[in-house]
N, C-alpha and C positions, 0 to 999 in steps of 0.2 A: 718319431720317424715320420717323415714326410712322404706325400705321394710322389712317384715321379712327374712331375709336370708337362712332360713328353710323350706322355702316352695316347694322348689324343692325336698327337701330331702323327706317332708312330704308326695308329691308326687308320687315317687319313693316308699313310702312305700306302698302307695296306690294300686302300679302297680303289690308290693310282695302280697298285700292281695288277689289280682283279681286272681293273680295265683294258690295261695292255696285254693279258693276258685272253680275255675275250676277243679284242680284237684282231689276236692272230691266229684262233680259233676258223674261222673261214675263211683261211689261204691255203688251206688242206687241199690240197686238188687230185683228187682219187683217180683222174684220169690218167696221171702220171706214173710211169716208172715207177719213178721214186718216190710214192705216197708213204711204204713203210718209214723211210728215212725221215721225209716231212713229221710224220709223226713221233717218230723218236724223238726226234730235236725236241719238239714240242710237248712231249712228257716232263725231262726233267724243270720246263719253266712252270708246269701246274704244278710238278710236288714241291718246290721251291715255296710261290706261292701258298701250299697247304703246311709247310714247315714255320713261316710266319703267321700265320694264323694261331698255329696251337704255341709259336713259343709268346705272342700277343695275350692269349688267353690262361698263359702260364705266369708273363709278367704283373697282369692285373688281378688274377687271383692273389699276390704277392702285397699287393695294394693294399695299406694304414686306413680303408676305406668303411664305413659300419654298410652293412650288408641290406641297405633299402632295396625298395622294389627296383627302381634306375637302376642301382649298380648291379644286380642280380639281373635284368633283361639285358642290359651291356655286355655283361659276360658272358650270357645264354648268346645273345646273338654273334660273339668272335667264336665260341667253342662251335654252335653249331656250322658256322660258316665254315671253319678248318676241319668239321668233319665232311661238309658238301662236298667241298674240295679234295677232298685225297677223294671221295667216293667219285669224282670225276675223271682222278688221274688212274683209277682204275678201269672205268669205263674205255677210256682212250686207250692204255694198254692191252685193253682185249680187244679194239680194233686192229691194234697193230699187230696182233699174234694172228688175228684172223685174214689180214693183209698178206702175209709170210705164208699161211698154208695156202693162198689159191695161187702161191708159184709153182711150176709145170714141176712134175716130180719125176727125173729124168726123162725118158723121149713119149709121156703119156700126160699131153696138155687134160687138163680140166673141161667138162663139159659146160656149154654154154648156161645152163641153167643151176648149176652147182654154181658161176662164178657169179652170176645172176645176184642166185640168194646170199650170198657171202658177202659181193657189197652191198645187197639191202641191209645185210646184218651191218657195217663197216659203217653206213651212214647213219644211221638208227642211236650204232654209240655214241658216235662225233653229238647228237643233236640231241641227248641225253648229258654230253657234259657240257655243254653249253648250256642248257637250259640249266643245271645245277647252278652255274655258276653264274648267270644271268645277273641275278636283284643282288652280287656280293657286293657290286659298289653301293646300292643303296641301303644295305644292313650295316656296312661297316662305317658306313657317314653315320647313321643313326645311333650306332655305340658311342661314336667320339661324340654327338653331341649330349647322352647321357650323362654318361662319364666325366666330361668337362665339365655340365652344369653340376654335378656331384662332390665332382671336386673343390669346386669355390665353395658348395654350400657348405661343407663339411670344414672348409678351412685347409683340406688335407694340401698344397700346394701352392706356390705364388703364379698368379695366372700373369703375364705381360702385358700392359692392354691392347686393345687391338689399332689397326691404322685406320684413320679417320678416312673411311669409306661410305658414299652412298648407297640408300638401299639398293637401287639396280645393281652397284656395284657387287655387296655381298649377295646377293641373288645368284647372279652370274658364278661368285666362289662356292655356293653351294652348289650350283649344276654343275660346273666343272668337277669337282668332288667328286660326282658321282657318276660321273662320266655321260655324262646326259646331253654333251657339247662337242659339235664337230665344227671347222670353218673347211672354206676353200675360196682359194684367189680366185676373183673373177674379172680380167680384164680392169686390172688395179683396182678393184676392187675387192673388199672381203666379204664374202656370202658367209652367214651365220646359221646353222642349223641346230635347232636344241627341242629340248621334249615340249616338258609342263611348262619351263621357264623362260619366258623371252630374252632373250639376250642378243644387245645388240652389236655390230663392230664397233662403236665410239666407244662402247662400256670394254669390249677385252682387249680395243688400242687400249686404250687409261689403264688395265691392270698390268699388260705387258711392259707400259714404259713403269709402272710401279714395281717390277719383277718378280712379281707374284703370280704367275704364271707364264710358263712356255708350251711351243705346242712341236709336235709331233707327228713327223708321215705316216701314215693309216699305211699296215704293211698289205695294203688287198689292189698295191699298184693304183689306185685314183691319186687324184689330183686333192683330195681331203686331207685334213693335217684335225689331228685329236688333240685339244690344250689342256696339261695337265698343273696341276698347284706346285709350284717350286717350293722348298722349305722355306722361303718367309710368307706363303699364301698360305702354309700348311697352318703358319706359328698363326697367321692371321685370322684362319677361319679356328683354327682351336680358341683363341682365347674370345671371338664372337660367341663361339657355344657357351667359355667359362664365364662372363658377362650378361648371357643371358639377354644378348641379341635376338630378337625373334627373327624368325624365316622371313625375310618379305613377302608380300602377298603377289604372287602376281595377277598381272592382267585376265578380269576375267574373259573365260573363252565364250564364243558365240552362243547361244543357245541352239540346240540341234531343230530340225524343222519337225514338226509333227510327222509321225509314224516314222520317225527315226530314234535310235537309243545310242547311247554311248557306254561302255564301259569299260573298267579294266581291272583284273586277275589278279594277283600277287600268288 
């Protein structure tokens, strides 16, 4: 029996949904009326989201795979991620129950400082499941590239090979992966905005006319568009992982000036 060879891809799609999902995370706008209703909508696309997680974690435990370190931290990180997530979609459900009670209870409004602490409490969860779900695109890229190189090395499936891409190119595939990449038009021009990775507009013109990725309006009303991997960027970047492309290096960054420090959390 064979692995499925799609599981990385699957993956991969997993890491586009955490970030559209993030994304619409802070359009919640509590000032409004209808914050309870914004939030409801917005539940079932987290437990959605956490339902692919665990059934991801359910297909690859299923996997013809011998149980190395990789494949075992692959798994640890989709199981843990699908439990982050529902623990998010719960968070946000008790914003929304605590939304509902500071409505007036017949003709005896709420005191100013009751409604005070209720949305301190109402912001606190929002930014709690956000933070949860924060690093899910960069765990679930990190699976798919265990996994893939697992799979070639085991033989368990036929990888496709990948399209003759430069490194900036795949560079670019892995920050978009992980959601690390925004543009916006600027006076015919495309401004490129990204993390750790440079990436430039000549490099995500060249993957757009390759169709290995499209992009997406940022639902927070800007004029920003999020590019996300189409299933032949997915097929692209999984069979990079099964091949055992290495990450490009990017450009290093400036050195910081004396009595300054740089870091970052995970």
């Amino acid at each position: 029996m064979a692995a499925d060879p799609f599981l990385p891809e699957q993956i991969l799609a997993l890491a586009s949904h955490i970030t559209r999902h993030n994304d619409s995370l802070p359009t919640i706008n509590l000032a409004s009326p209808q914050s309870p209703r914004q939030l409801l909508l917005h539940l079932p696309i987290t437990q959605r989201v956490a339902h692919e997680a665990f059934d991801t974690a359910d297909a690859l435990a299923h996997q013809p795979l011998h149980p190395t370190p990789a494949v075992r931290r692959g798994a640890l990180r989709i199981r843990q991620l699908a439990h982050l997530i529902t623990e998010a979609a719960e968070h946000l459900l008790d914003a929304t129950d605590l939304l509902e009670a500071t409505r007036p209870q017949g003709h005896k409004p709420h005191d100013e400082r009751t409604l005070a602490l209720a949305y301190q409490e109402v912001r606190a969860r929002i930014e709690i499941a956000r933070d949860l779900t924060a690093l899910g695109p960069d765990d679930a890229v990190e699976a798919a590239e265990l996994l893939g190189g697992e799979m070639k090395r085991q033989h368990a499936a036929l990888v496709h090979p990948p399209h003759a891409l430069s490194a900036a190119q795949l560079a670019a595939l892995r920050a978009i992966a992980r959601g690390q990449v925004t543009v916006e038009d600027q006076d015919d021009k495309l401004g490129v905005f990204s993390g750790e990775t440079r990436v430039s507009s000549t490099t995500l013109r060249a993957l757009e006319a390759k169709h290995l990725l499209l992009r997406e309006a940022l639902p927070n009303g800007t004029r920003r568009q999020r590019p996300h991997l189409t299933a032949a960027g997915r097929r692209t970047v999984a069979a990079a992982f099964a091949t055992g492309t290495p990450a490009p290096r990017s450009p290093a960054a400036p050195r910081p000036t004396p009595g300054t420090a740089t870091a970052r959390t995970r």
